[in-house]
C-alpha positions in Angstrom: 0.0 0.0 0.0 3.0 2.4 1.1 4.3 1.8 -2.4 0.7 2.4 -4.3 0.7 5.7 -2.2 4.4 6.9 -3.1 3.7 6.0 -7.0 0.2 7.9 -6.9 2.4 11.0 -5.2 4.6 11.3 -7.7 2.1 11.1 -10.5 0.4 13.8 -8.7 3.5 15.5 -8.3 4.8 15.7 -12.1 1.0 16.1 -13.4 0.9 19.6 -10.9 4.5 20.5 -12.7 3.2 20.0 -15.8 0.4 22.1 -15.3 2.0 24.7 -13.3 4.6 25.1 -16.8 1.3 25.0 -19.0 -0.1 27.2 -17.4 2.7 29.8 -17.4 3.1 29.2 -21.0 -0.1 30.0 -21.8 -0.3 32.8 -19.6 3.0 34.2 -21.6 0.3 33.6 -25.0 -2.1 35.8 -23.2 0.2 38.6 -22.5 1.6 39.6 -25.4 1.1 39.3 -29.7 1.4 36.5 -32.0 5.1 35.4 -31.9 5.6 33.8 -35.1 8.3 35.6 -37.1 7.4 36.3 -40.7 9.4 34.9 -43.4 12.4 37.4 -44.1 11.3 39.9 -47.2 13.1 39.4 -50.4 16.4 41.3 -50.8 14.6 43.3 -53.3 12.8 44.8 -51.0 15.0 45.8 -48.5 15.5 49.5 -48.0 18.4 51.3 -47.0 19.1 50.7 -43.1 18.4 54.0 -41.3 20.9 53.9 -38.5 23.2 55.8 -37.7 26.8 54.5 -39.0 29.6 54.6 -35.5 33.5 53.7 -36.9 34.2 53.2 -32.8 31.5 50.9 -32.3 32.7 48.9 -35.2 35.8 49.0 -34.4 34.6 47.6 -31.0 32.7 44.7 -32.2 35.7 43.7 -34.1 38.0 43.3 -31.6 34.6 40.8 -29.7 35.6 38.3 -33.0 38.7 38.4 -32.1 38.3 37.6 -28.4 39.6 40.7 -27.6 36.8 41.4 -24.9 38.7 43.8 -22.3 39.9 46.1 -25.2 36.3 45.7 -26.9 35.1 47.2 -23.8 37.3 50.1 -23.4 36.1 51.0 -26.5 32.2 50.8 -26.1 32.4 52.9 -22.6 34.9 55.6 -24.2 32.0 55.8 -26.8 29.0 55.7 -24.2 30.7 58.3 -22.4 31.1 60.9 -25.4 27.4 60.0 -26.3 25.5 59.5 -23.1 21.9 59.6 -24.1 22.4 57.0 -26.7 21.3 53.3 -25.7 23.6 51.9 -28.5 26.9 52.2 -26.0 25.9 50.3 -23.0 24.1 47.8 -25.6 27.4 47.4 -26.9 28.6 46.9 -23.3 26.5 44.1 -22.4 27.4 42.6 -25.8 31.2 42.5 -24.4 30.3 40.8 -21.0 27.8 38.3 -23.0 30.3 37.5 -25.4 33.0 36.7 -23.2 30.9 34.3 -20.8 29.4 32.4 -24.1 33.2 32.0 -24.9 34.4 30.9 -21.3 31.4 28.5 -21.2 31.8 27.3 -24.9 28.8 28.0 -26.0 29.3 29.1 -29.2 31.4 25.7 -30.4 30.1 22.6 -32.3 30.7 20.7 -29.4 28.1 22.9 -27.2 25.8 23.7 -30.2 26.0 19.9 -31.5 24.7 18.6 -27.9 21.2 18.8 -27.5 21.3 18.6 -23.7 23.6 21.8 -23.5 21.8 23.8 -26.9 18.3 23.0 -25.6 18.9 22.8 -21.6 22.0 25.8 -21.3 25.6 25.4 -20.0 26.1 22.9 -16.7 28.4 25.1 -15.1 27.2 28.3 -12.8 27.3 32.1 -14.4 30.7 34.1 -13.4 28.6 36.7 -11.0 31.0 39.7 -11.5 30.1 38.8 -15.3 26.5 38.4 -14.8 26.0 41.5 -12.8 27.7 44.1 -15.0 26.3 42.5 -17.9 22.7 43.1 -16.5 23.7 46.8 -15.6 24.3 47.6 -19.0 21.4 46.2 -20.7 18.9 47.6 -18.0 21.2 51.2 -19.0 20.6 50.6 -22.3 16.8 50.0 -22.0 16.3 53.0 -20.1 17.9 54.8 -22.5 16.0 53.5 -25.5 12.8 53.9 -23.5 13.4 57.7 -23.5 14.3 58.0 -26.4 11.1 56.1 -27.6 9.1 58.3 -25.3 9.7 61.2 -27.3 10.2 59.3 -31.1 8.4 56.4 -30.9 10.0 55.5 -34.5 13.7 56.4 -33.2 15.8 53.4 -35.4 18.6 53.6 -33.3 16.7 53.1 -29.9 14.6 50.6 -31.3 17.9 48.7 -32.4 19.7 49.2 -29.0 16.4 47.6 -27.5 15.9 44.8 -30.0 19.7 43.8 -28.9 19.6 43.9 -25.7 16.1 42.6 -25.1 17.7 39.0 -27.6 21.2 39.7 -25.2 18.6 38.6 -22.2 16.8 35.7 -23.7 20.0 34.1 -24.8 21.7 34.6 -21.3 18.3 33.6 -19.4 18.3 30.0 -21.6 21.8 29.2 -22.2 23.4 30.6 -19.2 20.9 30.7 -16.3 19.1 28.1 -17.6 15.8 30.0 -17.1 13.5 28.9 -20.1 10.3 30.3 -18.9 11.8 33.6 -18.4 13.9 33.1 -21.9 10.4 32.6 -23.7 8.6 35.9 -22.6 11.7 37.3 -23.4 12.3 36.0 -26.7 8.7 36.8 -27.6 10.0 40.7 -26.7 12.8 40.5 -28.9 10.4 39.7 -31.4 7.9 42.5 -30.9 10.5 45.0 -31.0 12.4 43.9 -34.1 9.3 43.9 -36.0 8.7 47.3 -34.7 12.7 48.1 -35.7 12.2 46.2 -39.2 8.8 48.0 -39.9 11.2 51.9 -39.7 14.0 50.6 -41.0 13.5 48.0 -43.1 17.0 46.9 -44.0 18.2 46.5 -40.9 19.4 42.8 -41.1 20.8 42.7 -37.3 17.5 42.4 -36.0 17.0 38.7 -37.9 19.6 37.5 -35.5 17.2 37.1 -32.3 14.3 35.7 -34.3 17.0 33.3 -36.7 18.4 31.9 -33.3 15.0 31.7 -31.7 12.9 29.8 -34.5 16.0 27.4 -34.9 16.5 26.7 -31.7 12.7 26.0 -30.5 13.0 24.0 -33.7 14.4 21.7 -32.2 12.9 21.0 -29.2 11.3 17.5 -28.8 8.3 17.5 -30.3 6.1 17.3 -27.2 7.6 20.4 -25.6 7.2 21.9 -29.3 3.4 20.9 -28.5 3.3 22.8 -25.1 5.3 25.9 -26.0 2.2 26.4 -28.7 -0.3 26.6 -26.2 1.5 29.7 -25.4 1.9 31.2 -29.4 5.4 30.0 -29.9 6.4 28.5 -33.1 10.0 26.7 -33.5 10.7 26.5 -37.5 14.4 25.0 -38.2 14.2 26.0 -41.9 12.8 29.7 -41.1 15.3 29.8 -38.4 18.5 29.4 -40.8 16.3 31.8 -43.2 16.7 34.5 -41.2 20.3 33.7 -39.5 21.8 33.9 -43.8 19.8 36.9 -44.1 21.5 38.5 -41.3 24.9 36.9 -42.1 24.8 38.1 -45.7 23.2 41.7 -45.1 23.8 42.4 -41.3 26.2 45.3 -39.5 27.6 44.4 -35.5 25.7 41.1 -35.7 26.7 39.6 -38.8 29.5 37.5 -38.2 27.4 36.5 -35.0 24.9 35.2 -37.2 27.5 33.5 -39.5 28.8 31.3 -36.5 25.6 30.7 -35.5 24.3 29.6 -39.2 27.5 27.7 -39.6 27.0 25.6 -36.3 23.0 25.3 -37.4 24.1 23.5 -40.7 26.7 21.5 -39.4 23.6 20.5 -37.1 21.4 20.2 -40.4 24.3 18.1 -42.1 24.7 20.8 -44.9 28.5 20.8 -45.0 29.1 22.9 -48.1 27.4 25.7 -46.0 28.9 25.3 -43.0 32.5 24.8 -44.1 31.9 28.2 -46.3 31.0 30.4 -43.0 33.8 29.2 -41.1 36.2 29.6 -44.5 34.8 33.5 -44.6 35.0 34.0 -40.4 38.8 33.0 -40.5 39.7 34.8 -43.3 38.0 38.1 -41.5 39.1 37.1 -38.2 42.6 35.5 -38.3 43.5 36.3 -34.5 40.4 34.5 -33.9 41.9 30.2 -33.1 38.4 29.2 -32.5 37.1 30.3 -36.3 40.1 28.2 -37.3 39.5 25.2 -35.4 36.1 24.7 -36.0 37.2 25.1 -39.5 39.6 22.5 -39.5 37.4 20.1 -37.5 35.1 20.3 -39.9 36.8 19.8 -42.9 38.3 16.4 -40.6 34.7 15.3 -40.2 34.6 11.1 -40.3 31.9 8.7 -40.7 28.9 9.8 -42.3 29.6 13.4 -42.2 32.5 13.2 -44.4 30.7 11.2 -46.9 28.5 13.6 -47.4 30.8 17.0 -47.0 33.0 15.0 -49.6 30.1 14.8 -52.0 29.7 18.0 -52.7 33.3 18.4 -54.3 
């Protein structure tokens, strides 16, 4: 009887936590619009980007490819402080903190991306706090900023960019470093909003692809009954629409663009589309010598065995 009891409580148990995450889901669906990203507009139609163009801030996000994140840094807050009402510098802030814990944690690797425990569970290991704290600083600075801005513009590109960033900089921390994927879904479905508000003023800015490219691809993937429950709440993983919009921002993006080449290059190698993936890496390391990782990848790609190399090696 003891045992009936204990196997009825633990029925009860994981049928109340798989109501309780239902029902937060699908309290998420209630809270906000539609999620599904639309399909990526032609390049035909893609106007000119209207933001503004900032040499420093390029500069900066350079130096982030190359794993130079202190002197990426220096760079950002010697631009924040010369422009202090503009939500692009701490943005770019954040980005550097974000950027360097994905690299200590290995998150942006084939052998993190590859793994669908770590890709669609987050990194086992605990967030560097220092890290985590001044990476939150700057994004919250950076939405305040873009709120203000919005307040008086509501159509203010550059705010609306800052905020689409930072806004996907929290979702991807929340699920692949904190592990949080509740909290990483209503964020997620932010990004979203905003970057169609950003894509609806400026329509060729290709950056703002990146969020919804990684999102789509990576809910993709999930099993297909969690698929199933993260629809109750409006969400829509598509693998194919995912890549879509990851090669539109990796052939037409700004700061983000070789982001979103990494990412699509990991995604095929996921996909088995070899000829794709070995052609990203080729272009990263040839933009990004100082960069070993670009190189490694690279090469352990093109050493592929088994299966894999069959079918890289059919396409030459």
């Amino acid at each position: 009887m003891q045992g009936i009891r204990f196997h009825r409580a633990v029925r009860v148990r994981c049928g109340l936590r798989f109501l309780t995450v239902l029902a937060l889901v699908f309290a998420l669906g209630l809270a906000a619009l539609p999620a599904r990203a639309q399909e990526p507009p032609p390049v035909a139609t893609i106007g000119p980007i209207h933001l503004s163009s900032q040499p420093e801030i390029d500069a900066g996000f350079h130096m982030l490819y190359q794993l130079k994140f202190d002197q990426a840094r220096e760079v950002f807050t010697h631009w924040e402080k010369e422009h202090p009402e503009e939500a692009l510098g701490p943005a770019a802030v954040a980005a550097s903190y974000l950027f360097q814990e994905f690299d200590r944690q290995g998150v942006l690797t084939s052998n993190f991306f590859l793994n669908d425990d770590k890709l669609l569970g987050g990194v086992p290991g605990t967030p560097d706090p220092v890290v985590r704290e001044a990476f939150n600083a700057a994004v919250q600075k950076s939405e305040d900023l873009a709120h203000a801005s919005l307040k008086s513009n509501p159509q203010d590109a550059d705010a609306l960019f800052a905020l689409t960033i930072s806004t996907g900089m929290l979702a991807d921390y929340a699920s692949m470093i904190e592990r949080k994927q509740i909290e990483s879904l209503r964020l997620t479905r932010q990004a979203d909003v905003v970057a169609k508000n950003l894509l609806a003023v400026a329509p060729g800015a290709a950056d703002a692809y990146v969020a919804l490219g990684a999102a789509n691809y990576i809910m993709g993937c999930l099993p297909l009954y969690k698929r199933f429950l993260i629809r109750f709440g409006g969400f829509h993983g598509d693998r194919a629409l995912g890549m879509q919009q990851l090669a539109r921002t990796a052939a037409y993006g700004h700061y983000l663009r070789p982001f979103a080449k990494l990412t699509l290059a990991l995604a095929a190698e996921r996909e088995k589309q070899w000829d794709l993936a070995r052609t990203e890496f080729e272009q990263l390391t040839a933009e990004f010598p100082g960069n070993a990782k670009f190189a490694y990848e690279l090469a352990k790609l093109k050493g592929t065995i088994g299966p894999a190399s069959a079918s890289h090696s059919a396409g030459h």
